[in-house]
N, C-alpha and C positions, 0 to 999 in steps of 0.2 A: 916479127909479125909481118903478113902479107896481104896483100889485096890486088885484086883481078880488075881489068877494065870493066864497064860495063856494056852487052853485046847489044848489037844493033835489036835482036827479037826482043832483047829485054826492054830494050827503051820503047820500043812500040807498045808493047805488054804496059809498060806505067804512062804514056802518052793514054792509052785507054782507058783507066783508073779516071785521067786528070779530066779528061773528056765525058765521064760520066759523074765526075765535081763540078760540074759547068767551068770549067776555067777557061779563061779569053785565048785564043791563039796563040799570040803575045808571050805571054806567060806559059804557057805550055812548052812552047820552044828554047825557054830563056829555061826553066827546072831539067830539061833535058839535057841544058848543054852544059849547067851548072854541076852533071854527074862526073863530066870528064874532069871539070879542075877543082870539085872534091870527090873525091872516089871511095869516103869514108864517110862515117858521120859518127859524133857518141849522144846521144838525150840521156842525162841524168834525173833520174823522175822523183821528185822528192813526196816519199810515200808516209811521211811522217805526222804525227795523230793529228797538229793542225792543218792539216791540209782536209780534214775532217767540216772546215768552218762555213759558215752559207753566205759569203760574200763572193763568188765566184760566178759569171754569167757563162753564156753559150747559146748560140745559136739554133730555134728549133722550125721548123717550115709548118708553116700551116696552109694549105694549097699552094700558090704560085707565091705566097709573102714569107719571107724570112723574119720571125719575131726572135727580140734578145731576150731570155728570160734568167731567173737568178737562181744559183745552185749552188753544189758544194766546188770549193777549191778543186779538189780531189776532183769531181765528175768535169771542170772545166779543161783540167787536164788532159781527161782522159779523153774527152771529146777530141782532141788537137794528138794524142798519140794513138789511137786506135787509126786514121788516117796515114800518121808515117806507119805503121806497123804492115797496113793491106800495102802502100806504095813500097816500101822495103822489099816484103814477100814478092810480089808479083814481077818488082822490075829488076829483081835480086840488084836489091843495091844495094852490099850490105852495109846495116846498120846497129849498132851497139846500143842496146836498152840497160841501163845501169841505174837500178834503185837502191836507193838509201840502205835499205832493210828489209825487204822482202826476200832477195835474190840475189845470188850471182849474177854478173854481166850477162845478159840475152844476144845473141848476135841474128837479127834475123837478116836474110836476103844472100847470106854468105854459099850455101849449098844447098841444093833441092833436098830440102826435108818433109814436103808435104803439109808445110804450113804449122809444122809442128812448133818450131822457135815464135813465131806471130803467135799462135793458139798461147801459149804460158805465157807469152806478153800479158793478150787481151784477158788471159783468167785472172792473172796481179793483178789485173786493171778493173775485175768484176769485184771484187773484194776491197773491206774497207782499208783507211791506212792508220798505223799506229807507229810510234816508234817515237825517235829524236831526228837530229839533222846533222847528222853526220859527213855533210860536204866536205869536207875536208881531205878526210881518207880516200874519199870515192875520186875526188879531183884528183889528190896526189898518184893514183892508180892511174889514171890515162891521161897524167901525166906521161908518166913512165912509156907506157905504150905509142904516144905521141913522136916521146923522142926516139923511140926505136925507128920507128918509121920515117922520121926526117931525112934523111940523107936520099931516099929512093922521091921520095914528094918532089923535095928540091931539086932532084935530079931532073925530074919528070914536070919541072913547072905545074906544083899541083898544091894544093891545099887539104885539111882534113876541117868539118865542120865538128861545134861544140857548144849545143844547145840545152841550158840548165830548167829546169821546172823548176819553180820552188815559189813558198810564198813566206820565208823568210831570213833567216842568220845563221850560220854556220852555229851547231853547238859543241863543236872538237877542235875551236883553234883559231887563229888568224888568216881569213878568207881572202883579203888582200894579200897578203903576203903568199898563198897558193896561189892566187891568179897572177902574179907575177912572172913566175914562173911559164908560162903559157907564151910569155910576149917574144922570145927569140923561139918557136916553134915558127912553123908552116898551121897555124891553125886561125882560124874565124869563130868567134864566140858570142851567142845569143842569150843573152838573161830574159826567157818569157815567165812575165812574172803572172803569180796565179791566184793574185789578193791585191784589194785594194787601197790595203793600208798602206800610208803616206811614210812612214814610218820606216816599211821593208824598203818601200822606193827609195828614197833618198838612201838608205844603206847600200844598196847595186849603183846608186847613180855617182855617189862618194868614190865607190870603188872604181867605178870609171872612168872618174876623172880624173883620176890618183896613181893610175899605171899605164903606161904606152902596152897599147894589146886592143887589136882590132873586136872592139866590142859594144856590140846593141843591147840598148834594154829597153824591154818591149810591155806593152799594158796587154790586157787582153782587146779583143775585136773593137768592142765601141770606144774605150782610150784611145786606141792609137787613129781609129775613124776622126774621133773630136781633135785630137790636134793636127792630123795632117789639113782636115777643111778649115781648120785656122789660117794656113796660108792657102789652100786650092777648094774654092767652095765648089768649086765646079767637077770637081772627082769626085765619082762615086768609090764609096773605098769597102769593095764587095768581101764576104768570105774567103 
């Protein structure tokens, strides 16, 4: 398995994107420079029939104010990968979309396809989800691909990122015991969880604290807004 750096036009090409996301300077530059020491990424999108439930928020603008309003799991998701999918496309970063049950792995940003890879994202993404939660398998799979890749990462002082959607438990296996597996890769792993059940939390929070492997788990927008002004009232903690 291979991957290409990211070129200078393409980085201007998704500084553009980030620029009409209102994002701070700051931050603009820090996503840019964040492509060289990961040069990969996988989102595992769990399209599985509870992700169907209406405890899910997202952000919607009403003139210049940003209102949080409440939706399905599923649409909370897809708000947050419709986003990576135009940034992927446009700054050809590529990125690996890998659902539960819909699909084969999507690779968008990898070749000028015409938007074609992004377009069968966002169509999965138009449609409802059903299925089970087959983490497992889908982990064990880039797995695999991870380690293929290590030797050239490492070479190159680089990392690959690995970011989970889901809003619950594995239903094929022992999830701890796959994510272990991760910990002597070159990889960074993000659990954005997509539900507010207490319940899923403590199951990702278990598992994180339970295996050495560089890994976040994350609430959706106003969770993680409400505990970071627990210690900084003073930041505003934007989209």
């Amino acid at each position: 398995m291979t991957y290409q750096q990211i070129s200078m036009d393409s980085k201007s090409l998704g500084m553009d994107i980030l620029e009409k996301n209102n994002w701070p300077q700051g931050l603009k530059e820090q996503m840019v420079a964040n492509w060289d020491t990961f040069p990969y990424r996988f989102m595992v999108l769990d399209d599985s029939g509870s992700m169907g439930h209406m405890d899910g928020t997202k952000l919607m603008s009403s003139g210049r104010i940003m209102k949080s309003i409440n939706c399905s799991r599923w649409d909370e998701m897809g708000d947050a990968v419709k986003f990576h999918a135009e940034l992927a496309d446009m700054a050809k970063a590529p990125t690996e979309f890998c659902f539960l049950n819909a699909s084969n792995p999507i690779v968008v940003g990898e070749t000028e396809d015409d938007g074609q890879a992004k377009n069968k994202v966002l169509k999965i993404l138009s449609s409802g989800p059903s299925g089970g939660t087959p983490l497992c398998r889908v982990l064990n799979g880039i797995h695999a691909k991870i380690k293929q890749m290590a030797p050239e990462l490492r070479e190159r002082g680089q990392k690959v990122s690995l970011t989970i959607f889901t809003d619950g438990k594995a239903s094929d296996g022992n999830l701890q015991a796959v994510m272990q597996k991760f910990a002597h890769l070159p990889v960074w792993v993000v659990i954005r969880l997509c539900t507010n059940d207490d319940d899923v939390g403590d199951y990702w929070s278990g598992i994180d604290d339970n295996i050495e492997l560089e890994m976040d788990v994350l609430d959706d927008l106003r969770g993680e807004a409400t505990e970071v002004t627990k210690f900084n009232p003073w930041l505003t903690y934007g989209q």
